[in-house]
ZADO-1210 file (C-alpha; in nm, 4 decimals, padded with zeros to 6 digits):
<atoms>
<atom x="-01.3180" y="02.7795" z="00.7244" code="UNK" pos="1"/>
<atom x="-01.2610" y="02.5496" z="00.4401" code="UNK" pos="2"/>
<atom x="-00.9794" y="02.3017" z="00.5175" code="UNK" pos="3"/>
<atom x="-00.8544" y="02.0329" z="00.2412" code="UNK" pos="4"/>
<atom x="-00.5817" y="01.8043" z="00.3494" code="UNK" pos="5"/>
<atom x="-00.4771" y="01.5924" z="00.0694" code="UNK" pos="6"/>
<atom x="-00.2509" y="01.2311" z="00.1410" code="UNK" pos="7"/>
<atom x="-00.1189" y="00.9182" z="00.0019" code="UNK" pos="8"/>
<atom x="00.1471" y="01.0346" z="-00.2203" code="UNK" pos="9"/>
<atom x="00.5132" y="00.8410" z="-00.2216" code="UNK" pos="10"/>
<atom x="00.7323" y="00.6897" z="-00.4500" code="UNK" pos="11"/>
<atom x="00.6194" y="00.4075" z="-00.6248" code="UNK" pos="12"/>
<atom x="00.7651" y="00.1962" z="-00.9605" code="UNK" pos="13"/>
<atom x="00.6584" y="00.2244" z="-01.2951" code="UNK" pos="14"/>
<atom x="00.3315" y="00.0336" z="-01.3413" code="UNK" pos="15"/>
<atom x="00.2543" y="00.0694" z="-00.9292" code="UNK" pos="16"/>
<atom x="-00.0523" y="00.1797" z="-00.7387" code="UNK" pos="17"/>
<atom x="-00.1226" y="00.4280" z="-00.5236" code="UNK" pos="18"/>
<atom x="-00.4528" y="00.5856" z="-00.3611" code="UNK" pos="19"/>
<atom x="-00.4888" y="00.9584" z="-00.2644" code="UNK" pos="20"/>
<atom x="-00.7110" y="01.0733" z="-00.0265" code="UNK" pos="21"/>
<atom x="-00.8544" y="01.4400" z="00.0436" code="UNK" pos="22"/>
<atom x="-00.9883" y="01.5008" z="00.3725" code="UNK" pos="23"/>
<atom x="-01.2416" y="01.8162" z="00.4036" code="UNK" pos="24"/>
<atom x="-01.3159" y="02.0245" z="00.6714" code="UNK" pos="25"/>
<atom x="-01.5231" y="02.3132" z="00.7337" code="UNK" pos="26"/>
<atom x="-01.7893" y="02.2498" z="00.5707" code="UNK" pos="27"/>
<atom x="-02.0123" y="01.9923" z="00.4268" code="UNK" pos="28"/>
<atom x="-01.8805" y="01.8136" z="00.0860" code="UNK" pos="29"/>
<atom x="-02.1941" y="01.6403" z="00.0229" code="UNK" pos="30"/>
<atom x="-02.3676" y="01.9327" z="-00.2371" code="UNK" pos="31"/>
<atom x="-01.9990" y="02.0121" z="-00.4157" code="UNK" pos="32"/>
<atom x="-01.8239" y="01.9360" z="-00.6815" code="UNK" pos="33"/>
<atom x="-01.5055" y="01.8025" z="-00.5537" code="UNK" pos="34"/>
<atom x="-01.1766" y="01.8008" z="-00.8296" code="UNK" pos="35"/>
<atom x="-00.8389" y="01.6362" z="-00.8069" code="UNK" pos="36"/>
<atom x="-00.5097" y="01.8692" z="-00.9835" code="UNK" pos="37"/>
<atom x="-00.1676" y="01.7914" z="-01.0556" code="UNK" pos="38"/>
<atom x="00.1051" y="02.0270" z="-01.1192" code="UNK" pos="39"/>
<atom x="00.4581" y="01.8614" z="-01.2516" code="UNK" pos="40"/>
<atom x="00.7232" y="01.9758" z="-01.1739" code="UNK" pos="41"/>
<atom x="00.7887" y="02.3437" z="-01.4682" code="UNK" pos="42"/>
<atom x="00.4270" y="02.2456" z="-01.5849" code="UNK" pos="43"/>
<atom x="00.0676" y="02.4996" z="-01.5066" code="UNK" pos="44"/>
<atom x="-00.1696" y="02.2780" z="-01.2681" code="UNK" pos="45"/>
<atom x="-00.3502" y="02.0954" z="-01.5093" code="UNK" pos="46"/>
<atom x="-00.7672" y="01.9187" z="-01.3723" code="UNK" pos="47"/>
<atom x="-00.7111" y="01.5585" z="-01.3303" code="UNK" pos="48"/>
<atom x="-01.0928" y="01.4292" z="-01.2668" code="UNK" pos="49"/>
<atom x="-01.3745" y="01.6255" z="-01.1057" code="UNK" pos="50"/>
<atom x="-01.6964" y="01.4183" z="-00.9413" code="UNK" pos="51"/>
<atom x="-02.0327" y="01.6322" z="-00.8901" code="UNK" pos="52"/>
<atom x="-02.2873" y="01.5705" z="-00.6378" code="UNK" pos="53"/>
<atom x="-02.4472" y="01.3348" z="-00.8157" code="UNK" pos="54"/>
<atom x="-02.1620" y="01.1355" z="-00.8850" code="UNK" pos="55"/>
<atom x="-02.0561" y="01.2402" z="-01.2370" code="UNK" pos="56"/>
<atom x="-01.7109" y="01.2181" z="-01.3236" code="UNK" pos="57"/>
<atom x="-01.5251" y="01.3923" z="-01.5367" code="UNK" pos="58"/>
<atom x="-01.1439" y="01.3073" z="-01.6482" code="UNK" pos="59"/>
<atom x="-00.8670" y="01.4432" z="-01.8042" code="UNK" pos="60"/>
<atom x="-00.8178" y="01.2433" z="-02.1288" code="UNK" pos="61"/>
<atom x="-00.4573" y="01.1380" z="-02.0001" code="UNK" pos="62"/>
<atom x="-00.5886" y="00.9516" z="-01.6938" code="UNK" pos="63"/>
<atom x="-00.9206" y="00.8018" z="-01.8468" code="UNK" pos="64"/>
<atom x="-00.9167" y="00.4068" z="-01.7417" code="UNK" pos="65"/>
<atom x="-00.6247" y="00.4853" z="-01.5143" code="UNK" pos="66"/>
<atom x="-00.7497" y="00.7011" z="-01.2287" code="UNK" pos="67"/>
<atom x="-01.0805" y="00.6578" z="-01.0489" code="UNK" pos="68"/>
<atom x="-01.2186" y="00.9437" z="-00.8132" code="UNK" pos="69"/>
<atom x="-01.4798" y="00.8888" z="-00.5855" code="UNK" pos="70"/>
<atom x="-01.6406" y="01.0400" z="-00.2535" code="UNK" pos="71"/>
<atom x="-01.7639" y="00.9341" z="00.1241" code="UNK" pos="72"/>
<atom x="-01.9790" y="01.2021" z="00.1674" code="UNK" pos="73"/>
<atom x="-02.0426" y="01.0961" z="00.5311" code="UNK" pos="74"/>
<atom x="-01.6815" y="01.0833" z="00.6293" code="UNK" pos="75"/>
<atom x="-01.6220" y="01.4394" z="00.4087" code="UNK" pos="76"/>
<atom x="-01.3543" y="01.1792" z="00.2334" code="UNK" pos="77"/>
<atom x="-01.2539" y="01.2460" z="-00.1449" code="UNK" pos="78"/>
<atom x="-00.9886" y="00.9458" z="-00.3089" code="UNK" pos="79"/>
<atom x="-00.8759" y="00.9262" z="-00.6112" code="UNK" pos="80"/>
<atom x="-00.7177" y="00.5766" z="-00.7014" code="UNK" pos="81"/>
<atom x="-00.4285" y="00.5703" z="-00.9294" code="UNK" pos="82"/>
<atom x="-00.3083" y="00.2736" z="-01.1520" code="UNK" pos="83"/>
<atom x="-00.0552" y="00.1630" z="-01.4016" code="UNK" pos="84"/>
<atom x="00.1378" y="00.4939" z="-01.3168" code="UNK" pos="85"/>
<atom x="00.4121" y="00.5830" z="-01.5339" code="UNK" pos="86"/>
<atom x="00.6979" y="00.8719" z="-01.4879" code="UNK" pos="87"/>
<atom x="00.4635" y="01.1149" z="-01.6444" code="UNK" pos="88"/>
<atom x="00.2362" y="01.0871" z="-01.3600" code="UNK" pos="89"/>
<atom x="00.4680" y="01.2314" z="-01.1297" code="UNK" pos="90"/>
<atom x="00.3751" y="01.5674" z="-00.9750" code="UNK" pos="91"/>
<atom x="00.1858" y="01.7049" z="-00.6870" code="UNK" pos="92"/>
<atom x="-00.1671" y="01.6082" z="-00.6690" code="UNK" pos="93"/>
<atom x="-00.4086" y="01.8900" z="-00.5179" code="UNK" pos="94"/>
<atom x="-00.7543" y="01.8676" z="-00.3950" code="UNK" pos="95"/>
<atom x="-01.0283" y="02.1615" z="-00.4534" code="UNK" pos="96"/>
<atom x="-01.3592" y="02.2579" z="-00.4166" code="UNK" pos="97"/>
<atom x="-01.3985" y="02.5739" z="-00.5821" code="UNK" pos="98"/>
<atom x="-01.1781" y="02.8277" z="-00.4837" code="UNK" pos="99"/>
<atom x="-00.9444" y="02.6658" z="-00.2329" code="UNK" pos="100"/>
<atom x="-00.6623" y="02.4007" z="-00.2234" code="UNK" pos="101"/>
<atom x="-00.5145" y="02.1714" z="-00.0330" code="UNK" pos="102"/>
<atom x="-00.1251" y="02.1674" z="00.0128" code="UNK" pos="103"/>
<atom x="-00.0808" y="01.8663" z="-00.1916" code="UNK" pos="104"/>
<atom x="00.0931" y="01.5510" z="-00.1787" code="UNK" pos="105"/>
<atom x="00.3671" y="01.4183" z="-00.3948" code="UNK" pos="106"/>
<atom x="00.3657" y="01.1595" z="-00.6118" code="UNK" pos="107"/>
<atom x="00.6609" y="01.0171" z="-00.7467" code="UNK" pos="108"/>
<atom x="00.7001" y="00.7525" z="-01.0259" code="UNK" pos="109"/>
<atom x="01.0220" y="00.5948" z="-01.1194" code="UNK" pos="110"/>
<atom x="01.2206" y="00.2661" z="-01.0669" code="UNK" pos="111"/>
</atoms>
């Protein structure tokens, strides 16, 4: 059974850092696209970068230069490193590989 178990989120000022992990279980991450959502708070879930197998990224034009996704493939570890957040950042960050979701961790942004 597919388990994602995202973490990380907080509160954290205007211009902060913060790094979100995704821990998967149930199966093994390395041939999968893995993707990275946020839904604010009224808003529709919108992608906020996807990374392929073979490491390709893909990003939402909002977080391009800001966020960085990556993988550990042996430790079934996705992160996705956030900087020079701003109060439009804040929502709940989700983690998915095709069809399912992890619960999602908040992220907060204000001073």
């Amino acid at each position: 059974q597919v388990r994602l178990v995202e973490s990380g989120g907080g509160l954290v000022q205007p211009g902060g850092y913060l790094r979100l992990s995704c821990a998967a279980s149930g199966f093994i991450m390395r041939p999968y696209t893995m993707g990275w959502y946020r839904e604010g708070l009224g808003k529709e879930r919108e992608l906020v970068a996807t990374l392929t197998s073979a490491k390709s990224t893909n990003y939402a034009d909002s977080v391009k230069g800001q966020f960085t996704v990556s993988r550990d493939n042996v430790k079934n570890m996705v992160y996705l490193e956030m900087n020079s957040l701003n109060p439009e950042d804040k929502a709940v960050y989700y983690c998915n590989i095709s069809a399912s979701w992890g619960p999602g961790t908040q992220v907060t942004v204000s001073a």
